[in-house]
C-alpha positions in Angstrom: -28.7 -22.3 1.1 -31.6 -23.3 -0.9 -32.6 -26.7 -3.4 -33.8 -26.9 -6.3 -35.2 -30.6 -7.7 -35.3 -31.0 -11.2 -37.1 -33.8 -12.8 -37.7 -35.1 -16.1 -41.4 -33.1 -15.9 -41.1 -31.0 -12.8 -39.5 -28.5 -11.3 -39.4 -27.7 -7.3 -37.4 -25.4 -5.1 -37.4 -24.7 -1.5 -36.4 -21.7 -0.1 -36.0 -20.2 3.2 -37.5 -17.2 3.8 -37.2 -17.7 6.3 -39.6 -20.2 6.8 -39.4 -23.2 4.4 -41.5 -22.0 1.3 -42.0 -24.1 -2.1 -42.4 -23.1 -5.6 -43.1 -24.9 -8.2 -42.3 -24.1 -11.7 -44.4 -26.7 -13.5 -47.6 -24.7 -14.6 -50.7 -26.5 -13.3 -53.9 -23.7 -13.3 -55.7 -25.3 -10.5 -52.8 -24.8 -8.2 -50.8 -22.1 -6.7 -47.2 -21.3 -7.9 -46.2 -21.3 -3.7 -46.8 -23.1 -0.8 -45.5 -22.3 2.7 -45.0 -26.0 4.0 -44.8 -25.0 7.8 -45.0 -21.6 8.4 -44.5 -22.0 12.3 -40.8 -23.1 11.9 -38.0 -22.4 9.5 -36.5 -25.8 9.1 -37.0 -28.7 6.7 -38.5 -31.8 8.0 -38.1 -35.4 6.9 -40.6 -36.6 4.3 -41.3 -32.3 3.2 -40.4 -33.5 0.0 -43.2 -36.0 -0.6 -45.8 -33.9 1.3 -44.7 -30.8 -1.4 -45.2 -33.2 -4.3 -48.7 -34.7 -2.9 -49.9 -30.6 -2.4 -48.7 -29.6 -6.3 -50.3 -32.6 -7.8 -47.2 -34.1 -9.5 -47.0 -37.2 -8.2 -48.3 -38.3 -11.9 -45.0 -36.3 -13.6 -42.7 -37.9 -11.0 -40.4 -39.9 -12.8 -38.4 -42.1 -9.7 -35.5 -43.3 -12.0 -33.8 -39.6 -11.7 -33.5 -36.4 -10.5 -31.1 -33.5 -9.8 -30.4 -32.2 -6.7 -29.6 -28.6 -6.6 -27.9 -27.4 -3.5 -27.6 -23.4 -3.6 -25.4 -21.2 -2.0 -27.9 -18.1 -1.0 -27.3 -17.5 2.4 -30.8 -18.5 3.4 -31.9 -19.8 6.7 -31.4 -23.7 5.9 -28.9 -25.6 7.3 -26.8 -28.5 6.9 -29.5 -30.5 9.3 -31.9 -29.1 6.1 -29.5 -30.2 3.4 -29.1 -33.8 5.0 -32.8 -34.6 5.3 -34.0 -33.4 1.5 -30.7 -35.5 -0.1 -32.3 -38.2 2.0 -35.4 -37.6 1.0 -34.6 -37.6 -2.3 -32.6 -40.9 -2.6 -35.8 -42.6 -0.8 -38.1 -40.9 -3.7 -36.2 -41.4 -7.1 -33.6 -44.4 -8.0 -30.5 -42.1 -9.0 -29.6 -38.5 -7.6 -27.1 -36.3 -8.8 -26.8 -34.1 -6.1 -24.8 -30.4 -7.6 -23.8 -28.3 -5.1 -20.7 -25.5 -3.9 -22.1 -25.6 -0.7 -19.2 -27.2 1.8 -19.9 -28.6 5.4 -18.9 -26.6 8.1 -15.7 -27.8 10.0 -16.6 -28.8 13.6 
């Protein structure tokens, strides 16, 4: 699985590839279009999400009333320890999350 976070004037998504790499769609020309959070292991750790938007420089853009929570189905390397920490992290960051997703726990 992977996330994508859409906000009223950003766009982020982590992927796993299959260490946990950011992108960022919003075009800012002082700063790079990836950013590989922590490349000596995979996994996403709480508080990723504020550190990603402190290293793009969107902090301004960040509207906390809403946001959109994007949980893909791709087969990458996240988890559901991954998934559980960003929906976390994003209910601490904006006011309201609607969190989309096909992606179903596994039964233990």
């Amino acid at each position: 699985m992977h996330f994508t976070i859409l906000g009223n004037n950003f766009t982020l998504t982590a992927n796993f590839a299959p260490c946990l790499i950011w992108s960022n769609a919003t075009e800012h020309s002082d700063q790079p279009y990836l950013w590989n959070q922590h490349p000596d292991h995979p996994g996403y750790d709480k508080g990723d999400l504020l550190e990603a938007v402190k290293h793009f420089n969107i902090r301004e853009q960040l509207d906390k009333a809403k946001a959109v929570l994007v949980i893909h189905d791709s087969g990458q390397a996240a988890e559901q320890k991954d998934c559980d920490a960003i929906v976390e992290d994003c209910n601490e960051v904006f006011e309201y999350v609607t969190v989309l997703t096909p992606w179903k726990k596994s039964a233990v």
